[in-house]
C-alpha positions as CSV (number, residue, x, y, z in Angstrom):
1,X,97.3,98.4,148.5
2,X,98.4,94.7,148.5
3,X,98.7,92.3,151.1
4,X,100.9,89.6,151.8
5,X,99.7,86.6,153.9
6,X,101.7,84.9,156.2
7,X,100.5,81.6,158.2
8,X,100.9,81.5,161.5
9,X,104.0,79.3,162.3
10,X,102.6,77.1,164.8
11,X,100.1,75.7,161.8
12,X,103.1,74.5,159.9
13,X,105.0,73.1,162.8
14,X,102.3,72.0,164.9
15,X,99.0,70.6,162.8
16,X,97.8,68.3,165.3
17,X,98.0,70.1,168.7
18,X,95.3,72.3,168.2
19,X,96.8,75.7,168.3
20,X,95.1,78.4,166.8
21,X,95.6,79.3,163.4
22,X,96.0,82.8,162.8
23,X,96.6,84.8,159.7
24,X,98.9,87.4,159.5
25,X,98.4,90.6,157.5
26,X,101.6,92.5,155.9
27,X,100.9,95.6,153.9
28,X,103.4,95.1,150.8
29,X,104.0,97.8,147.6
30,X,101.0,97.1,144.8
31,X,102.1,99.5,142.2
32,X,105.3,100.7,141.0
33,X,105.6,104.7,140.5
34,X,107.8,106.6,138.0
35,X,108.6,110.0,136.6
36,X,110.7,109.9,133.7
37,X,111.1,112.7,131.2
38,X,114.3,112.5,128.9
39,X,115.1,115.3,126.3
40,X,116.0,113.8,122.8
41,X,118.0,115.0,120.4
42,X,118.9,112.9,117.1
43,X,120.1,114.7,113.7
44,X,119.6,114.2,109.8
45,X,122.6,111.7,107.8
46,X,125.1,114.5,107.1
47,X,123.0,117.0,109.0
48,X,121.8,117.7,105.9
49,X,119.2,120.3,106.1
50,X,116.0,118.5,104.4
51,X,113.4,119.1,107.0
52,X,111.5,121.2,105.1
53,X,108.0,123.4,106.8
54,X,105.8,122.0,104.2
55,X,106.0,118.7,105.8
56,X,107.6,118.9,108.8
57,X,104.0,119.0,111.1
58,X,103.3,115.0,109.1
59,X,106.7,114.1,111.0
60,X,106.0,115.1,113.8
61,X,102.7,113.8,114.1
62,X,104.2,110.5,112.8
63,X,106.9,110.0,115.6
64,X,104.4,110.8,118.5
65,X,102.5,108.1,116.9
66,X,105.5,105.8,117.0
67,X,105.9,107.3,120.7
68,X,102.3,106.8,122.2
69,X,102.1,103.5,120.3
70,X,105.2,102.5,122.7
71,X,103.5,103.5,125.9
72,X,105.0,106.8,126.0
73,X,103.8,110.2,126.3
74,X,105.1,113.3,123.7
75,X,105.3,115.9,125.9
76,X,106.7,118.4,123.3
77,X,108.9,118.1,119.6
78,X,110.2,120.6,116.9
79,X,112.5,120.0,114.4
80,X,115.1,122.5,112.7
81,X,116.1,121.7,109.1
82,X,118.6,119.3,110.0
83,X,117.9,117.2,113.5
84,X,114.8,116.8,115.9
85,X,114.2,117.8,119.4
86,X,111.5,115.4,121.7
87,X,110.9,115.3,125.4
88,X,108.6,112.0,126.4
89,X,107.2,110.6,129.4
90,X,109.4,107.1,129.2
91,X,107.5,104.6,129.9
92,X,110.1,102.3,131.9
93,X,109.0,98.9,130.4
94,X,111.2,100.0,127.5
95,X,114.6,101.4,127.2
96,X,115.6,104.2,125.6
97,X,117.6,103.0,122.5
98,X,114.4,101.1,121.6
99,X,112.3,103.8,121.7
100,X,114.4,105.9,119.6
101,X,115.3,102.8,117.0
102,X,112.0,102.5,116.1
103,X,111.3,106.1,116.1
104,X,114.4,107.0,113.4
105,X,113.4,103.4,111.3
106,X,109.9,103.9,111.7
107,X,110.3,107.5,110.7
108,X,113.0,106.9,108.0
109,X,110.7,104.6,106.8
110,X,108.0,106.9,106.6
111,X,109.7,110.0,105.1
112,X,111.1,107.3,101.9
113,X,107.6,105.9,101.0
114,X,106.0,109.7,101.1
115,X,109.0,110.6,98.9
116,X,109.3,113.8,101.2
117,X,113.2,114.4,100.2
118,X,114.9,114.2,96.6
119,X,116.9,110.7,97.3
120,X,117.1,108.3,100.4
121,X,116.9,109.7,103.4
122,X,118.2,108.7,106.7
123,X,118.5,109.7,109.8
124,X,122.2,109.9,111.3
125,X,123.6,107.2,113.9
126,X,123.8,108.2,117.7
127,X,121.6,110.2,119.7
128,X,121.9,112.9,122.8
129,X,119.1,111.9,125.9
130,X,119.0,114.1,129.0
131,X,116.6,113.2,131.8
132,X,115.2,116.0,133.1
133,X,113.1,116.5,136.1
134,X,109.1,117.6,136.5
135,X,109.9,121.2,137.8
136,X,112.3,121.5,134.5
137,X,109.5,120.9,131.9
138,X,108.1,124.1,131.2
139,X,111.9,125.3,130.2
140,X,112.5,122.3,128.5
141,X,109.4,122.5,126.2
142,X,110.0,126.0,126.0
143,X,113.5,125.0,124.8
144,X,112.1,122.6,122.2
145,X,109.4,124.9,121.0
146,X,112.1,127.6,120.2
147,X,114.3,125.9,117.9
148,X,113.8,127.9,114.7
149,X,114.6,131.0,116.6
150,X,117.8,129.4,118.2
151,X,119.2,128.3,114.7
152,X,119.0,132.1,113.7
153,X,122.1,132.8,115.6
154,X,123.6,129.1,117.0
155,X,124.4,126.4,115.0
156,X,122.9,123.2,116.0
157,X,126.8,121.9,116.6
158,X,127.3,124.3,118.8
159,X,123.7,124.0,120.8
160,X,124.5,120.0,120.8
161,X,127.6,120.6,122.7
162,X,126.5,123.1,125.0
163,X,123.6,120.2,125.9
164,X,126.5,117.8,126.7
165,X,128.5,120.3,128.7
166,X,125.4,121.5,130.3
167,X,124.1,117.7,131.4
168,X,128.0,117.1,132.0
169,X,128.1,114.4,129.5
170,X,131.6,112.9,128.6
171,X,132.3,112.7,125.0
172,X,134.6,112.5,122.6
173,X,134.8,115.1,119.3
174,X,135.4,112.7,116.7
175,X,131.6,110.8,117.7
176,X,129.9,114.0,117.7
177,X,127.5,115.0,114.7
178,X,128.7,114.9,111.7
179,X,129.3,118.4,109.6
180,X,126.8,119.8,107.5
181,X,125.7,119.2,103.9
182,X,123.5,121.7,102.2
């Protein structure tokens, strides 16, 4: 713990009398404490599905590079064909939208000089984020971990809207994800 110290009063306003000086101790707050896990979801250009399994594990390990190298912590990610789950530890010295524009240019980046897709690829603008708190992890990563399954039977429009109804996010239809190209 920390201390603040505080002269005695009398020094300052009385130097030549000959009153004790005293020093005054004052516990004070050395350390600041968070807990900040946010859900990410981001999606392909077009949501078209080029994600494919052969490569999918490089990308992932690539963007919890990006996220580590940040100050972060992955806690879990998964990608379907077309978008990208990640929950992280946020690290509050940076903001959200930084994080995740250097994690889509970074990765973007990445995915172009491997030449993993036929043509450019891109990730598409806009985001979802969803804090969550410690005692919703294990769903949450659970969540993430079965997104292959999910896409069997829901498309990933209508999982990204149930998030936003579920977090009771505002938003408006024409800003959500674009269709998507096969």
């Amino acid at each position: 713990m920390g201390y603040l110290f505080i002269e005695n009063i009398a020094r300052l306003l009385y130097p030549r009398r000959g009153l004790p000086i005293t020093t005054i101790t004052k516990p004070t707050m050395a350390d600041t404490y968070v807990q900040l896990y946010v859900h990410v979801v981001f999606a392909v250009k077009n949501r078209s599905a080029v994600i494919r399994a052969d490569w999918e594990e490089r990308l992932h390990k690539y963007i919890t590079g990006i996220v580590k190298n940040n100050g972060h912590k992955m806690l879990a990610i998964n990608s379907a064909t077309d978008h990208t789950h990640m929950l992280i530890g946020l690290n509050p010295k940076q903001a959200i939208s930084d994080i995740m524009r250097l994690v889509k240019g970074d990765s973007s980046e990445f995915i172009n000089k491997e030449k993993l897709t036929i043509g450019k690829f891109h990730w598409q603008g806009g985001y979802g984020a969803f804090t969550n708190s410690h005692s919703q992890l294990t769903d949450v990563i659970r969540y993430i971990s079965n997104q292959k399954q999910r896409h069997l039977e829901m498309s990933f429009r209508d999982e990204y809207l149930k998030l936003l109804q579920r977090y009771d996010v505002d938003y408006k239809e024409a800003y959500i994800f674009q269709d998507l190209i096969d």
